[in-house]
N, CA, C and O atoms as a GROMACS GRO file, in nm:
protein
  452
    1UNK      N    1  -2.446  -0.443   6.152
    1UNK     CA    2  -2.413  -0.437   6.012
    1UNK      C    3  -2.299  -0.532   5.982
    1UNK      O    4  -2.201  -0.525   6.056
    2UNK      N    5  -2.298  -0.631   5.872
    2UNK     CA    6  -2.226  -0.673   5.820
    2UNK      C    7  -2.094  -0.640   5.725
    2UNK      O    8  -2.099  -0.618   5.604
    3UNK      N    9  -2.002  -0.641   5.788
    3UNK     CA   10  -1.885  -0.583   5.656
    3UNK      C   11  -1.839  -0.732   5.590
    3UNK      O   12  -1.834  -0.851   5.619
    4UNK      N   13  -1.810  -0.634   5.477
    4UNK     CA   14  -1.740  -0.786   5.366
    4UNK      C   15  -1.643  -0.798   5.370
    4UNK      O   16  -1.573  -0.699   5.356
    5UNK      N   17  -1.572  -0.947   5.396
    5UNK     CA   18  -1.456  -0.938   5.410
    5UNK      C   19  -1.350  -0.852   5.295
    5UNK      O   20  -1.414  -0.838   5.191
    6UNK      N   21  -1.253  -0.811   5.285
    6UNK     CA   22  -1.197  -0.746   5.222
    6UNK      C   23  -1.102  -0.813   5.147
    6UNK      O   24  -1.086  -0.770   5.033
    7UNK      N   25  -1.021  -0.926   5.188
    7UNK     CA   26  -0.960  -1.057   5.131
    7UNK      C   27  -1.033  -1.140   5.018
    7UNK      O   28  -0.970  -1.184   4.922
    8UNK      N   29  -1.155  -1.156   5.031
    8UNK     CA   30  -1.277  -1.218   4.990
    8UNK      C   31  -1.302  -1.129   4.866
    8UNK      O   32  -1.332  -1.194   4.766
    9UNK      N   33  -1.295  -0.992   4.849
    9UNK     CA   34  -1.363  -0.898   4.781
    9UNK      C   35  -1.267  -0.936   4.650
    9UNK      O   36  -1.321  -0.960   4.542
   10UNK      N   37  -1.079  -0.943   4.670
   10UNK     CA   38  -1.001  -0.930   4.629
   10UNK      C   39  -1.020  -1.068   4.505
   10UNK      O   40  -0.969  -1.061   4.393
   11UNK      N   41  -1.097  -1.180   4.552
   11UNK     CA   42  -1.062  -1.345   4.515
   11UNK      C   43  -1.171  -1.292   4.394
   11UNK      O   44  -1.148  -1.368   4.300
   12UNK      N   45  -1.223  -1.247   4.373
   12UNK     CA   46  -1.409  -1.234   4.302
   12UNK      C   47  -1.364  -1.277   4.176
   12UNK      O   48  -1.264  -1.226   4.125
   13UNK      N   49  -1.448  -1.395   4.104
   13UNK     CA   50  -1.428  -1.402   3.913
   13UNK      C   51  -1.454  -1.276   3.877
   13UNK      O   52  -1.434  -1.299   3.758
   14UNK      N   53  -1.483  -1.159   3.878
   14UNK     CA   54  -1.494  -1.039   3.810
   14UNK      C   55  -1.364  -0.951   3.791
   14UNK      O   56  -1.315  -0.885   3.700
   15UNK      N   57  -1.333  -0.981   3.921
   15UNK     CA   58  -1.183  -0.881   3.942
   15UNK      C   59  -1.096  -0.979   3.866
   15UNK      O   60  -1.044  -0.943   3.760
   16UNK      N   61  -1.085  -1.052   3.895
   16UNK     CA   62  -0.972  -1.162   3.828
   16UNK      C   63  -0.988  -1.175   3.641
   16UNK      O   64  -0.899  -1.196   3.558
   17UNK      N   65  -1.139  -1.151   3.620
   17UNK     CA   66  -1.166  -1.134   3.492
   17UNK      C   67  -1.117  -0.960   3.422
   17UNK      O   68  -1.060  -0.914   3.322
   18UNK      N   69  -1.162  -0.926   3.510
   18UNK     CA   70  -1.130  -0.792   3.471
   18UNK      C   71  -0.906  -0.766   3.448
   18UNK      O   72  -0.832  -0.714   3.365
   19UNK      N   73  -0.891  -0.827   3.559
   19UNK     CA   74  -0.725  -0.769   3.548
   19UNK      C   75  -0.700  -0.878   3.450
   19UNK      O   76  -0.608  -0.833   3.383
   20UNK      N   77  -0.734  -1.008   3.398
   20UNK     CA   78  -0.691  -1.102   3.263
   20UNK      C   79  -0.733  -0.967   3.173
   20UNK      O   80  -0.650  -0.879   3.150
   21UNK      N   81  -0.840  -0.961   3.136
   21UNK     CA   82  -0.863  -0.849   3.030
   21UNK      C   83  -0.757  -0.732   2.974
   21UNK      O   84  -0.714  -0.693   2.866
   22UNK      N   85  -0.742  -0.704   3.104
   22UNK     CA   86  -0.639  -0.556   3.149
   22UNK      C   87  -0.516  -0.582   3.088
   22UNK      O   88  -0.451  -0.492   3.034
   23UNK      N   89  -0.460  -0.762   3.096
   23UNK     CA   90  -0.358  -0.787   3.106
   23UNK      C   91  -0.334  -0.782   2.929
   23UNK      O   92  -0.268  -0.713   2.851
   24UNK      N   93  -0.408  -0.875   2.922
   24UNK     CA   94  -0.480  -0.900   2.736
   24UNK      C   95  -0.453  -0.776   2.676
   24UNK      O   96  -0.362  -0.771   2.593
   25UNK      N   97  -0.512  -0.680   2.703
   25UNK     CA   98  -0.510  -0.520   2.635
   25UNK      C   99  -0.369  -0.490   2.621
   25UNK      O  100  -0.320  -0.466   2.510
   26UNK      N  101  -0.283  -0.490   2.753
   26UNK     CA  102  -0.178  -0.457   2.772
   26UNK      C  103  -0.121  -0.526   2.654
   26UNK      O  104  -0.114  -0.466   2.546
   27UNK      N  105  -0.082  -0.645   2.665
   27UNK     CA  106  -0.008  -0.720   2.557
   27UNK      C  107  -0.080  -0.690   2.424
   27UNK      O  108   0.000  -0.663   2.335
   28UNK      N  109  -0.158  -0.690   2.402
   28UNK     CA  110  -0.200  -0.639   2.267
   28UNK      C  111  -0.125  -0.508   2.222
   28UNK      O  112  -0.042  -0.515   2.132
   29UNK      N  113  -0.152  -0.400   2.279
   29UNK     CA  114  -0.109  -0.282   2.244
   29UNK      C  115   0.048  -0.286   2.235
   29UNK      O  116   0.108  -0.199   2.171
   30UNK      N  117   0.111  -0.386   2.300
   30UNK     CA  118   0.247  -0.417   2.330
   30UNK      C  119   0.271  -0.472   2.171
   30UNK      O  120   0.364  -0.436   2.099
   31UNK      N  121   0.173  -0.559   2.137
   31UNK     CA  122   0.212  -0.614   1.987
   31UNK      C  123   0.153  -0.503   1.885
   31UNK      O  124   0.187  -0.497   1.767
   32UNK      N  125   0.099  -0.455   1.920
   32UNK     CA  126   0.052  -0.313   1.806
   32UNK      C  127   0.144  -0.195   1.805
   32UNK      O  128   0.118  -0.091   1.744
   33UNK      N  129   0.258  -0.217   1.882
   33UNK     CA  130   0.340  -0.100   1.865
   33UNK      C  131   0.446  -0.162   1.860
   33UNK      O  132   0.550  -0.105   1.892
   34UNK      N  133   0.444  -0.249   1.832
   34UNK     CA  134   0.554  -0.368   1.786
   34UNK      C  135   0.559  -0.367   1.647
   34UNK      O  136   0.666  -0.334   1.596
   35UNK      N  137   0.442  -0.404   1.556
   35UNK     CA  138   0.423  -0.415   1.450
   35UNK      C  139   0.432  -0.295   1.357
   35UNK      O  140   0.469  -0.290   1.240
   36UNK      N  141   0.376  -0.170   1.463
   36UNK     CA  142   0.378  -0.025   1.380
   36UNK      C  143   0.546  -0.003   1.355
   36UNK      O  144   0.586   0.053   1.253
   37UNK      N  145   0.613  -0.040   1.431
   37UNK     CA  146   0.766   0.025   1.426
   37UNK      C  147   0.832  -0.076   1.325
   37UNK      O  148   0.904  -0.029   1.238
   38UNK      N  149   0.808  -0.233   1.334
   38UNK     CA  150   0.843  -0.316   1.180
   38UNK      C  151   0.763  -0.225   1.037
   38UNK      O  152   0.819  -0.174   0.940
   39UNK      N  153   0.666  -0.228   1.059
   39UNK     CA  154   0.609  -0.151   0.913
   39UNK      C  155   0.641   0.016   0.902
   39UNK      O  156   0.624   0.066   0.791
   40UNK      N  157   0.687   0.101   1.010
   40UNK     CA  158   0.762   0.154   0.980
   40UNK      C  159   0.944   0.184   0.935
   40UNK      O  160   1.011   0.270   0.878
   41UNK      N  161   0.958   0.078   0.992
   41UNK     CA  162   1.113   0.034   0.962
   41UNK      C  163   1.115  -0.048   0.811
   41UNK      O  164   1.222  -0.098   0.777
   42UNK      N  165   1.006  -0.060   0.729
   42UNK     CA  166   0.983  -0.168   0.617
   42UNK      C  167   0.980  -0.049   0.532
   42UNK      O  168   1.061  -0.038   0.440
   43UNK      N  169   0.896   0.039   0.557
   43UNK     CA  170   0.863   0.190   0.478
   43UNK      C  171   1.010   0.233   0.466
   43UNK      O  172   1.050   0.245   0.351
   44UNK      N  173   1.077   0.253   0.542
   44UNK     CA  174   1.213   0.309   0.564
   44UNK      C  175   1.312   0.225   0.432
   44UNK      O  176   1.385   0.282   0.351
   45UNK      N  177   1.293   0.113   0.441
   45UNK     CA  178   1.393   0.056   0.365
   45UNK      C  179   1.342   0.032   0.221
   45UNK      O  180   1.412   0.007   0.123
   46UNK      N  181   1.231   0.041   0.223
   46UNK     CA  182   1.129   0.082   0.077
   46UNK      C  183   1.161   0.192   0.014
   46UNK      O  184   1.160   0.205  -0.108
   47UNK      N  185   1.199   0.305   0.125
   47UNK     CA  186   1.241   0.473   0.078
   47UNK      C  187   1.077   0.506   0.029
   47UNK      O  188   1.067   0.563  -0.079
   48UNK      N  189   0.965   0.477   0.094
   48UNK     CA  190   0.899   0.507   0.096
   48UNK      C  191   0.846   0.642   0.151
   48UNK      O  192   0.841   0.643   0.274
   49UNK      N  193   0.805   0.756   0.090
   49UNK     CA  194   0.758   0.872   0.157
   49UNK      C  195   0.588   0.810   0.263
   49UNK      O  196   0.489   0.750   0.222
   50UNK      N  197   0.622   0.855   0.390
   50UNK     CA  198   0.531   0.775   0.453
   50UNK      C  199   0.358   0.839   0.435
   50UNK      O  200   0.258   0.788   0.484
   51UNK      N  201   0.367   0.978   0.340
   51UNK     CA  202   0.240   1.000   0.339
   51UNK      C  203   0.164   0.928   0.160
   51UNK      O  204   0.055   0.957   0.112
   52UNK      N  205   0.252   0.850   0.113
   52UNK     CA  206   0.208   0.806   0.042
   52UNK      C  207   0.076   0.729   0.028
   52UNK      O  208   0.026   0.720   0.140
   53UNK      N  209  -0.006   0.665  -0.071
   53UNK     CA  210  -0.112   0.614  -0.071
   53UNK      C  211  -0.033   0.489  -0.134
   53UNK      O  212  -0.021   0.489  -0.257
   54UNK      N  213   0.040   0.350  -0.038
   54UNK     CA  214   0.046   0.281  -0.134
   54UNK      C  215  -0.002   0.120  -0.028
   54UNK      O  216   0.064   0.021   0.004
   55UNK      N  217  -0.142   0.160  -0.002
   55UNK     CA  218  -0.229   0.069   0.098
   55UNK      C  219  -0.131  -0.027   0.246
   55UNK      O  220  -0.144  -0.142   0.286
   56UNK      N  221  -0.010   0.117   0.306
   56UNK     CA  222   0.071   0.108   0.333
   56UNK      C  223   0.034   0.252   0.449
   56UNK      O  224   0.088   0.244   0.559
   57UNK      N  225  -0.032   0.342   0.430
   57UNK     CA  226  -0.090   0.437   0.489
   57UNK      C  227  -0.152   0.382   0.637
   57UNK      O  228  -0.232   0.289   0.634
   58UNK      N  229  -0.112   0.441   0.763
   58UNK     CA  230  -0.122   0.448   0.896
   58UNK      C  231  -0.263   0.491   0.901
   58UNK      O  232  -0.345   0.407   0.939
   59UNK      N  233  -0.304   0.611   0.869
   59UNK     CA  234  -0.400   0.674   0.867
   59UNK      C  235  -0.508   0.640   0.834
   59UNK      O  236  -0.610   0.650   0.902
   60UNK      N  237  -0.498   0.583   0.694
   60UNK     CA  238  -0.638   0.538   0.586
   60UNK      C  239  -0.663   0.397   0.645
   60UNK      O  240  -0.780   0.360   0.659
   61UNK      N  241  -0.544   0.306   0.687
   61UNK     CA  242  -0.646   0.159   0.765
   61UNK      C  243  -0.632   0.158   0.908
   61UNK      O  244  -0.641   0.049   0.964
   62UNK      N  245  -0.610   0.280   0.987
   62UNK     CA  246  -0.576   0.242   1.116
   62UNK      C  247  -0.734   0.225   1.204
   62UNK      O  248  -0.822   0.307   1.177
   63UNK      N  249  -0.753   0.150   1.277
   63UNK     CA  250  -0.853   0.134   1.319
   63UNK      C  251  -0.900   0.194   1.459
   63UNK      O  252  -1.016   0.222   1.489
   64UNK      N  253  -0.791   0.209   1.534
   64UNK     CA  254  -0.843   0.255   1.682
   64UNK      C  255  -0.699   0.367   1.685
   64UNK      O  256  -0.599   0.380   1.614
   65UNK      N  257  -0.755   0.438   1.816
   65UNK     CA  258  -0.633   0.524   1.870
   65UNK      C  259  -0.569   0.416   1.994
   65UNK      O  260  -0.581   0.293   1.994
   66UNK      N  261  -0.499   0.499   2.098
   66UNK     CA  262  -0.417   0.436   2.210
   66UNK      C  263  -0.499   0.515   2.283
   66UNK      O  264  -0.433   0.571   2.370
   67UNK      N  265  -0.655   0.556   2.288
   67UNK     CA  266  -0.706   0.613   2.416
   67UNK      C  267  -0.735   0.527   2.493
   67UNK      O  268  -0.775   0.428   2.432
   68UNK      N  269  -0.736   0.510   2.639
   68UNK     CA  270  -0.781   0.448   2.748
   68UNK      C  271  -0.934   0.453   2.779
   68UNK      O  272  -1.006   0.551   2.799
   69UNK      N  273  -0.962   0.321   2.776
   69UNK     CA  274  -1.134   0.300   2.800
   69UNK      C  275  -1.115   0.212   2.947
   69UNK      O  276  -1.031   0.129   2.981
   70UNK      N  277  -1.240   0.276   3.022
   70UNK     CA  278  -1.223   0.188   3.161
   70UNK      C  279  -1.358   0.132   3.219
   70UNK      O  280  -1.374   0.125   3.340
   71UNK      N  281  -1.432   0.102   3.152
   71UNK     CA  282  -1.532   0.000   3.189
   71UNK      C  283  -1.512  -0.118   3.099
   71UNK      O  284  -1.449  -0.111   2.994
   72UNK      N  285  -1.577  -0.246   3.155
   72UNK     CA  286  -1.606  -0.353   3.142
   72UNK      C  287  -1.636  -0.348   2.990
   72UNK      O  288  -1.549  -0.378   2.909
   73UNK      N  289  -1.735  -0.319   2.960
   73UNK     CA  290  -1.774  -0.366   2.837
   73UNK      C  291  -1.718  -0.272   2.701
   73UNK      O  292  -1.751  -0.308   2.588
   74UNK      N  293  -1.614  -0.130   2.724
   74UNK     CA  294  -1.515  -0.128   2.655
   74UNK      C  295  -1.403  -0.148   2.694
   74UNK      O  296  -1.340  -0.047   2.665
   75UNK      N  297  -1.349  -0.207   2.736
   75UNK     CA  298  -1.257  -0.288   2.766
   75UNK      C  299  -1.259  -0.424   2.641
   75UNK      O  300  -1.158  -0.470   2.587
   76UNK      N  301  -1.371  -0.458   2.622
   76UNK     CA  302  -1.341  -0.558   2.548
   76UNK      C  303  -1.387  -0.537   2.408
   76UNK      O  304  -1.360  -0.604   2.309
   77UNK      N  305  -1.462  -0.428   2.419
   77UNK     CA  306  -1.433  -0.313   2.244
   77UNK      C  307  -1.287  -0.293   2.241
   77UNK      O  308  -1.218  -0.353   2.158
   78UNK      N  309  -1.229  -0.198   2.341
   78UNK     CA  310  -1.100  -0.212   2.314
   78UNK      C  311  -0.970  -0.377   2.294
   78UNK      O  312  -0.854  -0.376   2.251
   79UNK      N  313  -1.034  -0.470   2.333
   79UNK     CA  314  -0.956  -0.596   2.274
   79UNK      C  315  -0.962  -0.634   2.146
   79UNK      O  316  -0.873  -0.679   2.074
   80UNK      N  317  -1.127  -0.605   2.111
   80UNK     CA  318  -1.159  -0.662   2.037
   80UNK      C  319  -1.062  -0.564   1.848
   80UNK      O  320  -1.029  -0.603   1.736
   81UNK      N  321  -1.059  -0.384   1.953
   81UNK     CA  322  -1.058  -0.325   1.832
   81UNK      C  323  -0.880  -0.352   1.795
   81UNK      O  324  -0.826  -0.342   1.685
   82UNK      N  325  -0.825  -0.384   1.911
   82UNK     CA  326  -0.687  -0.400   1.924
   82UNK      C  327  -0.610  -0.509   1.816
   82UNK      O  328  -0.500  -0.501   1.762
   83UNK      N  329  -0.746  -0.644   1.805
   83UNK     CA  330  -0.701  -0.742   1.742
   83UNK      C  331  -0.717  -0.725   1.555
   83UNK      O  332  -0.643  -0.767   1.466
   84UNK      N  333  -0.854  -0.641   1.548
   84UNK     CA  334  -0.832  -0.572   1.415
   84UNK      C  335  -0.719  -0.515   1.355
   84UNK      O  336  -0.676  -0.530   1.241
   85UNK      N  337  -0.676  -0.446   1.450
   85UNK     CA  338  -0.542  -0.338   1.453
   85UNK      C  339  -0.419  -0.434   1.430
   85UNK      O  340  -0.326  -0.415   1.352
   86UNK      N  341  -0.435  -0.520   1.499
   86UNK     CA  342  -0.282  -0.647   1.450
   86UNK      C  343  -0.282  -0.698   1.331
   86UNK      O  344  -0.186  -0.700   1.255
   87UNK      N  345  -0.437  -0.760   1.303
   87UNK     CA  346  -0.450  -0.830   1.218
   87UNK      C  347  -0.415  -0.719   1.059
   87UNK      O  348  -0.347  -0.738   0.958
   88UNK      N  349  -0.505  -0.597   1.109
   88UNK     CA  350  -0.456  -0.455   1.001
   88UNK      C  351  -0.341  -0.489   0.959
   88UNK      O  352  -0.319  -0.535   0.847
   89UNK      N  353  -0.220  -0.462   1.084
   89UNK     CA  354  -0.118  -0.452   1.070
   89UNK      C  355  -0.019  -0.547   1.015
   89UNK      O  356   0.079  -0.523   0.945
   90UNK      N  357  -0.059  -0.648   1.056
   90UNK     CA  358  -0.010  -0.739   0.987
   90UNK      C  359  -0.009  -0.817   0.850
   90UNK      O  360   0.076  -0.894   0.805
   91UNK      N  361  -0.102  -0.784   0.810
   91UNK     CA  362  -0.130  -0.760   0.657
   91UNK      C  363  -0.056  -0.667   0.592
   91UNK      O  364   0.000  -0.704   0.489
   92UNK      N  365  -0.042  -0.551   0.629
   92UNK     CA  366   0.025  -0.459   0.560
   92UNK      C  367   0.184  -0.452   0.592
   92UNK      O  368   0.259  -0.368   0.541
   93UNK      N  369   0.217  -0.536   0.668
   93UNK     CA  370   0.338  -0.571   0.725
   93UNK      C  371   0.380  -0.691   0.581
   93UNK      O  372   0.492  -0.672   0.534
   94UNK      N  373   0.328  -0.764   0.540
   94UNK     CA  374   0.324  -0.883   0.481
   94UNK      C  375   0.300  -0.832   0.344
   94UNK      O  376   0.333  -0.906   0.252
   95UNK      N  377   0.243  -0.706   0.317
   95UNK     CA  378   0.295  -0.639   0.188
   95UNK      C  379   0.394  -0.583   0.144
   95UNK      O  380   0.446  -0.597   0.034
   96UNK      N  381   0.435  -0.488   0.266
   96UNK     CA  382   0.585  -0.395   0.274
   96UNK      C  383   0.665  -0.517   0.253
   96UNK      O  384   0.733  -0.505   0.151
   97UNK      N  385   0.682  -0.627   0.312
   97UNK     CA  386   0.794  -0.693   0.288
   97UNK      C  387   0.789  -0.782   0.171
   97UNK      O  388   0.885  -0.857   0.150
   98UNK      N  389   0.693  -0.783   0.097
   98UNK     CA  390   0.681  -0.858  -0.004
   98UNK      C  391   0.744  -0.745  -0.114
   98UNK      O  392   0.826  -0.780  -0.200
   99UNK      N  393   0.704  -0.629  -0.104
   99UNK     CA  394   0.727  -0.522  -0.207
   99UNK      C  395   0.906  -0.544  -0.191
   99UNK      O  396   0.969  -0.572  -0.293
  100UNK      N  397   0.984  -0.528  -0.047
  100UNK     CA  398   1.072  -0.496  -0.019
  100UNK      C  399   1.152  -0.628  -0.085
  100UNK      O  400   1.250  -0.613  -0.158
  101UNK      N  401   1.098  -0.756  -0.049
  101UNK     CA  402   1.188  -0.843  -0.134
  101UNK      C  403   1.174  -0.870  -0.289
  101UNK      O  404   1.253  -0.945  -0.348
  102UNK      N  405   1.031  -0.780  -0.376
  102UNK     CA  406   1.055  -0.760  -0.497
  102UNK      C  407   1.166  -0.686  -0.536
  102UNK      O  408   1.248  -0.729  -0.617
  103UNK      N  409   1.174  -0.578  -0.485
  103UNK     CA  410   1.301  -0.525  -0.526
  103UNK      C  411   1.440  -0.513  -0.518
  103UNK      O  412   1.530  -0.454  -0.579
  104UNK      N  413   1.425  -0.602  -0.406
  104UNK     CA  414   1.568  -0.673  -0.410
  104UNK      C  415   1.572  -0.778  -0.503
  104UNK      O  416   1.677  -0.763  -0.564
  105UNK      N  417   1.529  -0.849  -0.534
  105UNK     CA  418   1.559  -0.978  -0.645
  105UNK      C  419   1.550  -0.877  -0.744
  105UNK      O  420   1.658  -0.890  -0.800
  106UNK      N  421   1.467  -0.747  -0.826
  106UNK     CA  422   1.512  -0.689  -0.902
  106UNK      C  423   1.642  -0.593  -0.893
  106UNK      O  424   1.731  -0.562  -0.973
  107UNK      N  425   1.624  -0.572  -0.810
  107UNK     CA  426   1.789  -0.483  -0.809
  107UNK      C  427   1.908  -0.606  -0.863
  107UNK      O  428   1.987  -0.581  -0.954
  108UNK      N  429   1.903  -0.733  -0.795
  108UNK     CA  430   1.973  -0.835  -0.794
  108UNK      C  431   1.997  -0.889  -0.922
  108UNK      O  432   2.102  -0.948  -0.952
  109UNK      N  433   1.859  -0.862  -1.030
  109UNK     CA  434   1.877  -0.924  -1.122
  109UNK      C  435   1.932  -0.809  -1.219
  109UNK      O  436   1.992  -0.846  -1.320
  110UNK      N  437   1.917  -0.677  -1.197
  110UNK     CA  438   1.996  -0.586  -1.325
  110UNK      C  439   2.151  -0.600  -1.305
  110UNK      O  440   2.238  -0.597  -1.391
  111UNK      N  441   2.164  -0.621  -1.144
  111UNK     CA  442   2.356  -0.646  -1.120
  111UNK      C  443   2.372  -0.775  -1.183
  111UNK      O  444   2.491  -0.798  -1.203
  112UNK      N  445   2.292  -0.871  -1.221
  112UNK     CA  446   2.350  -0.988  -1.285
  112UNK      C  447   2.325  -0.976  -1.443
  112UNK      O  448   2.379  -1.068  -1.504
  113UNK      N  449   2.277  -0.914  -1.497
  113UNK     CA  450   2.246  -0.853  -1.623
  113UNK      C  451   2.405  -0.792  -1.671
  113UNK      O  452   2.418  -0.732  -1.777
   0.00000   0.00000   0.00000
């Protein structure tokens, strides 16, 4: 009987594809809980009540959870759903702070009034 080398097993484009993937996910979720804590820190300075409906809601656009998927082909559902989730997030990141610097130039402009 033939054994496989075990060094050899380690080199494979699959494994190497697989831990890039792994790695990918990782950093993704790294920037998705990056972004949740800016758009919650944006809500904060908005004095926003966070169960509000003001297309600013966690809940109503969030797209995936943080559950762990471990095959191949979700693995890259999970990249794929990860990058929705940034892109989500980042949109609504890019509203909070747009709202947040409306009201500073209005606050700004009744103190110059």
């Amino acid at each position: 009987e033939r054994r496989s080398n075990p060094s050899t097993s380690w080199n494979s484009p699959i494994l190497r594809d697989k831990a890039l993937r792994q790695q990918r996910v990782s950093l993704l979720k790294h920037r998705q809980n990056e972004l949740k804590l800016e758009l919650a820190t944006a809500k904060t300075f908005l004095l926003m009540d966070k169960s509000k409906n003001c297309d600013l809601n966690d809940s109503r656009h969030s797209t995936m959870n943080n559950s762990s998927m471990h095959t191949f082909s979700s693995h890259k559902n999970e990249e794929n759903l990860l990058e929705r989730e940034i892109e989500n997030l980042e949109r609504r990141l890019t509203l909070a702070k747009s709202q947040l610097a409306y009201g500073t130039l209005k606050k700004n402009k009744q103190f110059i009034s």
